[in-house]
C-alpha positions in Angstrom: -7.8 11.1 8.8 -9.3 7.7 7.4 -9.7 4.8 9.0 -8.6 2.7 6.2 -5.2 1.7 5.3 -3.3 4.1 2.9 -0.7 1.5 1.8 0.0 2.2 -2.3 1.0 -0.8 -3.4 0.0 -4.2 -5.5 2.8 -7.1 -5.2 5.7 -4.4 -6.6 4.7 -2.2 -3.5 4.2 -4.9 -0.4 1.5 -4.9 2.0 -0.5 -2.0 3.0 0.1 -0.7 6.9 -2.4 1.4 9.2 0.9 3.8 9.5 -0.9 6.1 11.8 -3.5 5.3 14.6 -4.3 9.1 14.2 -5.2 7.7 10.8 -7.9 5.8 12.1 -10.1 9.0 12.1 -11.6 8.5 16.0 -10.9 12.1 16.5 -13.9 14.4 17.3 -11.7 17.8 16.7 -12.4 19.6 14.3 -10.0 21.4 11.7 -7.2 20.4 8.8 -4.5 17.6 9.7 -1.7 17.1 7.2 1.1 14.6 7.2 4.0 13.1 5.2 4.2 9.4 5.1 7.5 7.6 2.7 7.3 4.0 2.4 10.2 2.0 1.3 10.6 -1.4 0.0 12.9 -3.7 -1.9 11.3 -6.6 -3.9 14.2 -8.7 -4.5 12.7 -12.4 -3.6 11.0 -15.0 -6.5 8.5 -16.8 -5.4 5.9 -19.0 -6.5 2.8 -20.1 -4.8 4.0 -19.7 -0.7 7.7 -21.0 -1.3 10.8 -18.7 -2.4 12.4 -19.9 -5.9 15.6 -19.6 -7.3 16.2 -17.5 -10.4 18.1 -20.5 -12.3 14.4 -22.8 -11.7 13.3 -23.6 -15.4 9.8 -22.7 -14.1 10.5 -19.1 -13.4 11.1 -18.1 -17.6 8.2 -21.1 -18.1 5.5 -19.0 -16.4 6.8 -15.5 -16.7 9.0 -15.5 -20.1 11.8 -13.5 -18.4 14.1 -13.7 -14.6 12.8 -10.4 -12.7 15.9 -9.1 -10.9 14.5 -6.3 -8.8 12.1 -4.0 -7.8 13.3 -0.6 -5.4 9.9 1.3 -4.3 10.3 4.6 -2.9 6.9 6.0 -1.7 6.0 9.9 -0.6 2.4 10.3 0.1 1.5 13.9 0.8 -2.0 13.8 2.7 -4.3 16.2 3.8 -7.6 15.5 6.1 -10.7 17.8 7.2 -12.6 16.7 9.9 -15.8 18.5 10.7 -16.2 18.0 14.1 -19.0 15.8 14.0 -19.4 12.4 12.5 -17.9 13.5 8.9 -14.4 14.0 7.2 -12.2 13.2 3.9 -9.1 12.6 3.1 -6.9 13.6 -0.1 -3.9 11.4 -0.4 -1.1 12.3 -2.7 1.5 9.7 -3.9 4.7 10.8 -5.7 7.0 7.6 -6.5 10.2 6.8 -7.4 10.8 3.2 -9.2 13.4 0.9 -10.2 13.1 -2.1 -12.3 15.5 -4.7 -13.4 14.4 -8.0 -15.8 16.2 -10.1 -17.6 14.3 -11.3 -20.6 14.2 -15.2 -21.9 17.0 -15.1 -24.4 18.7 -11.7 -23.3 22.2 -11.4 -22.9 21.8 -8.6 -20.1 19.2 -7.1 -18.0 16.7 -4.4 -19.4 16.0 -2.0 -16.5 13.7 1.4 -15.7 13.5 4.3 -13.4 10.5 5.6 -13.5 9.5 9.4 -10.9 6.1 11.1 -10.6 2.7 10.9 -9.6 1.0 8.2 -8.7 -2.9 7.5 -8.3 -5.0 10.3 -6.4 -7.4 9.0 -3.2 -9.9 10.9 -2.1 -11.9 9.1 0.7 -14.8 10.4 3.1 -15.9 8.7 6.0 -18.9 8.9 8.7 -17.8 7.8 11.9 -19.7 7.1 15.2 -17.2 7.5 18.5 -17.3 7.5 22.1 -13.6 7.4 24.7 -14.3 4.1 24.8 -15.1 3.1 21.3 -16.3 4.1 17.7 -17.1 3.0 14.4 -16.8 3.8 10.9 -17.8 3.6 7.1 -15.4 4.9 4.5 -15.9 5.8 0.9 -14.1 7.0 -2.4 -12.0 6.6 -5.4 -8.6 6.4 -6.6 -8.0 8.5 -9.5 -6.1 7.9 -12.7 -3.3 10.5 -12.4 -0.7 8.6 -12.4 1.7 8.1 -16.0 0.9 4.1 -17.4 3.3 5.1 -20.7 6.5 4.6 -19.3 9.3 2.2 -21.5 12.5 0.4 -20.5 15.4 2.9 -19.9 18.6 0.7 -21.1 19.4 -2.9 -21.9 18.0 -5.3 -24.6 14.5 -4.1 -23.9 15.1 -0.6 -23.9 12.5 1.2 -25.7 10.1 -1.1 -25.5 6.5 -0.6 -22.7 7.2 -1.9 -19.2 4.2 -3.8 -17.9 1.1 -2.4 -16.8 1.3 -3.6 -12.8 5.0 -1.3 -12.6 3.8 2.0 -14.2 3.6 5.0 -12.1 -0.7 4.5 -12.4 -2.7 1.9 -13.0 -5.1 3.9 -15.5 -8.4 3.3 -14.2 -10.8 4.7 -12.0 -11.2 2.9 -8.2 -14.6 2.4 -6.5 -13.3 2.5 -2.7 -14.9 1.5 0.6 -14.0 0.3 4.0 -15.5 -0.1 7.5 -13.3 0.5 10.7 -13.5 -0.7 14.7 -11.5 0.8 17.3 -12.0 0.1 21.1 -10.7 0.7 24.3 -9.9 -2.6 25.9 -8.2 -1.4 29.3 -6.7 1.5 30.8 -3.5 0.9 29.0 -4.2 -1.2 25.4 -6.5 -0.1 23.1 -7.2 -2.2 19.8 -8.8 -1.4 15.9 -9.5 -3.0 13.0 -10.7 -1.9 9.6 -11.4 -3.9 6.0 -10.7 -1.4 2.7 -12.3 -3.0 -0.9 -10.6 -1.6 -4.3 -12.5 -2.2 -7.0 -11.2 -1.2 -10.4 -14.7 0.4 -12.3 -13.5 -0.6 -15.8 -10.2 -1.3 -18.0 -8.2 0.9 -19.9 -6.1 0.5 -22.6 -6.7 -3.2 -22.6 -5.8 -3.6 -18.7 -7.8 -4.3 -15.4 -5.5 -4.0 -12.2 -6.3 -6.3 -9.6 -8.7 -6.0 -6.9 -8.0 -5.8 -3.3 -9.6 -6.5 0.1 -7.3 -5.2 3.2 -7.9 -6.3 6.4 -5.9 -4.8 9.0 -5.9 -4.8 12.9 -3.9 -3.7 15.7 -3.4 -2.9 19.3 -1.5 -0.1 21.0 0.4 0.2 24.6 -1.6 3.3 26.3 0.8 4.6 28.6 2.0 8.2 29.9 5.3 9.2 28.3 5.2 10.3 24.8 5.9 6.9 23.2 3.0 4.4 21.7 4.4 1.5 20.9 2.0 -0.9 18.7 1.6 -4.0 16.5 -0.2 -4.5 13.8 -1.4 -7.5 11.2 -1.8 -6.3 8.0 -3.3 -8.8 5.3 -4.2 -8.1 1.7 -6.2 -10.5 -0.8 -5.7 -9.5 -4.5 -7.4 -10.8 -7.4 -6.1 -11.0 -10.8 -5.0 -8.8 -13.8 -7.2 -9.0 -16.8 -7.2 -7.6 -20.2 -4.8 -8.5 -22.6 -2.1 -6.4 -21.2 -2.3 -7.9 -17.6 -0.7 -10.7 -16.4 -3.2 -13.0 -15.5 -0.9 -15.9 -14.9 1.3 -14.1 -12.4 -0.4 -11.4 -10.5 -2.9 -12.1 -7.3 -2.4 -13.8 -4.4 -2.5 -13.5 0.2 0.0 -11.4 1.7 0.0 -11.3 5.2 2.9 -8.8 7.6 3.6 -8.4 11.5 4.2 -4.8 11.8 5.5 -3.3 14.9 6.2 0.4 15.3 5.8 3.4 17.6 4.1 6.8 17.7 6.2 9.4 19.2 4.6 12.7 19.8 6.3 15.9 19.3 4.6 19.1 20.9 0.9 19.3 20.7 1.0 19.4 17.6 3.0 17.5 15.8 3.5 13.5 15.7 6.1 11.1 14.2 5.4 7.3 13.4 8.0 4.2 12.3 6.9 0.9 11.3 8.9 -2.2 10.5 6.9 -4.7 8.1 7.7 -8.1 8.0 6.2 -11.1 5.8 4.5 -14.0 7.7 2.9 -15.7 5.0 2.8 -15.3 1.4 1.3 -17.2 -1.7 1.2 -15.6 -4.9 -0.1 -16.7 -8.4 2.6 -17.8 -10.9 5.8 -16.1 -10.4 6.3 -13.1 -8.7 8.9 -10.7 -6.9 8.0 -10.1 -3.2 9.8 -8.2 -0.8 11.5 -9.2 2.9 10.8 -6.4 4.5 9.2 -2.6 4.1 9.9 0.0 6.3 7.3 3.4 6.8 8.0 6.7 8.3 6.6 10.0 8.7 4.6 12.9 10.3 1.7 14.0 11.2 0.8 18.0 12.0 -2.7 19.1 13.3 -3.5 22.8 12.4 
């Protein structure tokens, strides 16, 4: 699979997360790979710039015009790889989410809230790949597709009816240039180490809206050992620009998110694989207002035809 990270998210989603070394794409074998990958977080926490805020600051309805409550991200990516058995392979990634969104508007006398489910954004990424036992490098390339709804309203409350913003609909609506390089080596017997840098670059607005664009870097090391557990660390850091176009929000979108992820690979036959990671935030600064979350959590499975 890619050697990229496959994170969905802006700020409403968290940071993005290598969830699979498999996912690095270091393996020479050739065939179809499939796994399922949900990602959970809650975004619960105002901040501003690299401090926490309280909801009651006259700053937070200053910069935003509203008091955002909450927003519950449940993530399902469905992916399926080809490897050719040389030096080439691609990735389809699949997202299907489930969102809830709470805001209370300047003014309101109660919260206006949203539960959006569907598909999200298509990725379809290729990558040539170089690789030895000991080490191997790669270049990644692609695009995000705009499959995912960007129409959805409030459900209930004073702002029901009315367009949610552009950054929490199901899609962004554009089309994403994207491309990565990735590392991996062998450092000992027992600890082996990667890192890889992903760019998403939106190609042009729609509907009067540019999402931000990205740069993830991510790196990691993993305990090699003989039983059927890999434990491994990760630091996963992601640079956003910000919105433009009239329906963005320049003011409070962008900003450095950086997460200590530790997990485990557990394999499961020869052909199947689980993986759990536990992300947690060790330094954030965002632009304006913004909700971040504590902590994300990602689980799933990987199955090689």
């Amino acid at each position: 699979m890619a050697g990229v990270s496959t994170g969905y998210g802006c700020s409403v989603c968290g940071c993005s997360l290598s969830s699979d070394w498999a996912a690095q794409g270091y393996s020479s074998t050739a065939g179809f790979q499939a796994s399922v990958r949900y990602e959970y977080s809650e975004s619960s926490q105002l901040r501003s710039g690299d401090a926490s805020i309280a909801p009651s600051d006259p700053f937070v309805v200053a910069s935003a015009g509203e008091t955002q409550q909450s927003t519950f991200n449940r993530v399902t990516v469905l992916s399926l790889d080809y490897a050719t058995g040389g030096n080439w392979g691609v990735t389809l990634d699949v997202p299907f989410i489930n969102r809830d969104h709470t805001t209370l508007g300047d003014g309101d006398p109660s919260v206006s809230s949203s539960e959006a489910s569907g598909l999200g954004d298509l990725r379809v990424l290729a990558r040539y790949q170089v690789h030895s036992l000991a080490q191997g490098f790669g270049i990644q390339f692609g695009l995000k597709l705009p499959t995912g709804r960007i129409n959805q309203n409030f459900d209930a409350g004073p702002g029901e009816g009315q367009l949610l913003d552009r950054g929490l609909q199901l899609g962004s609506g554009t089309t994403d240039l994207l491309a990565g390089v990735s590392y991996f080596s062998r450092l000992t017997t027992s600890l082996g180490a990667f890192a890889s840098a992903l760019i998403d670059q939106p190609l042009a607005e729609r509907a009067d809206y540019l999402p931000s664009a990205s740069l993830t870097l991510d790196t990691g090391l993993r305990l090699l050992n003989e039983t059927w557990l890999t434990p491994q660390l990760q630091l996963n850091t992601r640079f956003d620009a910000r919105e433009r176009g009239s329906e963005g929000d320049a003011g409070n979108s962008g900003g450095t998110f950086v997460y200590l992820s530790p997990g485990v690979t557990a394999e499961i036959g020869g052909h199947l694989h689980a993986f759990a990671f536990f992300q947690l935030p060790v330094y954030q600064y965002v632009n304006g207002v913004q909700l971040e979350p504590r902590w994300l959590l990602s689980l799933g499975v990987t199955y090689k035809f």
